[in-house]
N, C-alpha and C positions, 0 to 999 in steps of 0.2 A: 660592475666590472665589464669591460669591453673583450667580447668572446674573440677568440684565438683567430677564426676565420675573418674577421673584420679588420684586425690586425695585418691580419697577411696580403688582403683585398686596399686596404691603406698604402700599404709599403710597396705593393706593388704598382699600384696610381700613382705611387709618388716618385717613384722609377722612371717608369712611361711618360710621364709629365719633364722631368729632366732632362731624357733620353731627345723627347721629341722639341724639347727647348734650345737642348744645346745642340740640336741639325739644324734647326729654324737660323740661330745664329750666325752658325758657319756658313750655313748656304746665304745670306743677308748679304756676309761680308766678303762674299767669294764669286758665285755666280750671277747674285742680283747686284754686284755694285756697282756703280753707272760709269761708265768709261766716257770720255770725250770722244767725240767723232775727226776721225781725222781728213779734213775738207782740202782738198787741193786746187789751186785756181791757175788756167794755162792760158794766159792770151795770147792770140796768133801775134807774130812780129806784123812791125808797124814799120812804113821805111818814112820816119818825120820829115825827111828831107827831099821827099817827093814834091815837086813844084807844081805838083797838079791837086795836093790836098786839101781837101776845103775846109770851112769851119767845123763843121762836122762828120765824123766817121761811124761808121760800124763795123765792129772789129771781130770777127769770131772768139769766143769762149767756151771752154770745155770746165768744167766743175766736174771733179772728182770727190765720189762722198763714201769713206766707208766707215760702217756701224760694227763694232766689233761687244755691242749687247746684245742679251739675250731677249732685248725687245725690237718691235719694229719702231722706226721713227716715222709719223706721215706729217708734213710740214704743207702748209700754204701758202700762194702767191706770195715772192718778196720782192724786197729788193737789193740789193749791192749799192755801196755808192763810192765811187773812185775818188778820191780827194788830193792836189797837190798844195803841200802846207795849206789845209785847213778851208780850201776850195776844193767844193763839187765838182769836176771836170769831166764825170763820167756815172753813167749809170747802166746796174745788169740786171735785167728783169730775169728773177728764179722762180721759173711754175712750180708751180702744187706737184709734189713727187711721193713718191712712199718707200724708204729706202729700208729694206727687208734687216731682220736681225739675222747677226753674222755674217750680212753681205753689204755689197755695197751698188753705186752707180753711177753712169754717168750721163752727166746731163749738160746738152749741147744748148749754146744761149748765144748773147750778144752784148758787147756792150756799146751804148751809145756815146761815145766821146766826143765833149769840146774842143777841136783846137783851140778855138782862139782863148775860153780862157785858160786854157796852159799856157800858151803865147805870151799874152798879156799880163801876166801871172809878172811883175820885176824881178823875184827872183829866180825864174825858170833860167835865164841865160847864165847867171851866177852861177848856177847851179850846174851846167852844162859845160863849164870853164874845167873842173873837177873831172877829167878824161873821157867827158862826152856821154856823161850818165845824169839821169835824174830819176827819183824815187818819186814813188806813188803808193796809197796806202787805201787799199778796199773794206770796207766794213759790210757785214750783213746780219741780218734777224732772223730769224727762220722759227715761227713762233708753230707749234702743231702740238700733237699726243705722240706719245710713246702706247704701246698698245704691247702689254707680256701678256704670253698664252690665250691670245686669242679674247679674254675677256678683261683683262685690268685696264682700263685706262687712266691714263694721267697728261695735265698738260703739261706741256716743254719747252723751252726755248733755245735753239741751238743758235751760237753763236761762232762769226768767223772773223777774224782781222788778218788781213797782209799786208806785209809788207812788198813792194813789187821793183826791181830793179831795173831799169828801161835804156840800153845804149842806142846812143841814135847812128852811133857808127856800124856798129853790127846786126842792127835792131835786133839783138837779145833779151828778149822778158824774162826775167826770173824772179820766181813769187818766192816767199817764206811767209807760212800760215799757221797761227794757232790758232783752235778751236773749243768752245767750252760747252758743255748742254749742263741745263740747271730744270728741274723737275721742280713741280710745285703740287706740292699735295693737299 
């Protein structure tokens, strides 16, 4: 026969056991669950219709990144690649950053654009017949560790696609950006 105090040293482990399972859970699905980073991409206006522009340019870029986990993300050298329909016309080199949890950053770049092949590109001018706009679409990798409290780590890979809107009459850029990070355990 199992004595009364064994019984009660049971029931109560078996309490604590619950108790500390079901905060485990909550907090899994609450404070540790992985939010997308939301990356913003600014390129400076471009005036295309300057007759003094050459084949290639370098155009200022601001990257905006904020982490709204409660880890930090540190990512390595990348890069961005600009593409009109499915051609490379541009490329942005992203340094190695460490974008804090719960905060975010911004990080000043470049990108190096082809005129000529957006030029050359046949349906670029088609494309500019449409009120003087043509669409460009960025992609980037950002492969690094997410690092919670100081000792977890795990690798990561944050990802960004844009869409980017370019009037060559107003030269107005304007990006629309989703972003996804995927953990690998």
């Amino acid at each position: 026969m199992v004595s009364r105090n064994l019984k009660i040293c049971l029931s109560v482990s078996a309490l604590v056991l619950i108790v500390v399972s079901a905060i485990a859970i909550t907090l899994i699905f609450t404070v540790f669950k992985v939010r997308d980073p939301y990356i913003i991409v600014e390129l400076s206006r471009v005036n295309f219709l300057n007759p003094d522009i050459g084949p290639n340019i370098t155009i200022p870029v601001l990257v905006i990144i904020k982490n709204s986990n409660i880890g930090k993300f540190n990512y390595t050298d990348s890069f961005s690649y600009i593409t009109f329909q499915d051609t490379v016309v541009g490329t942005v080199p992203l340094p190695a950053q460490l974008v804090p949890a719960r905060g975010g950053i911004n990080v000043t770049t470049h990108a190096n654009f082809m005129v000529n092949e957006l030029i050359l590109n046949p349906n670029f001018f088609l494309e500019l017949q449409n009120g003087g706009k043509f669409s460009l679409m960025s992609k980037a990798e950002l492969p690094g560790k997410v690092i919670v409290m100081g000792f977890i780590k795990m690798k990561a890979m944050a990802t960004n696609q844009c869409n980017i809107s370019v009037s060559i009459l107003s030269n107005d850029v304007v990006s629309n950006c989703t972003s996804h990070i995927k953990i690998f355990h």
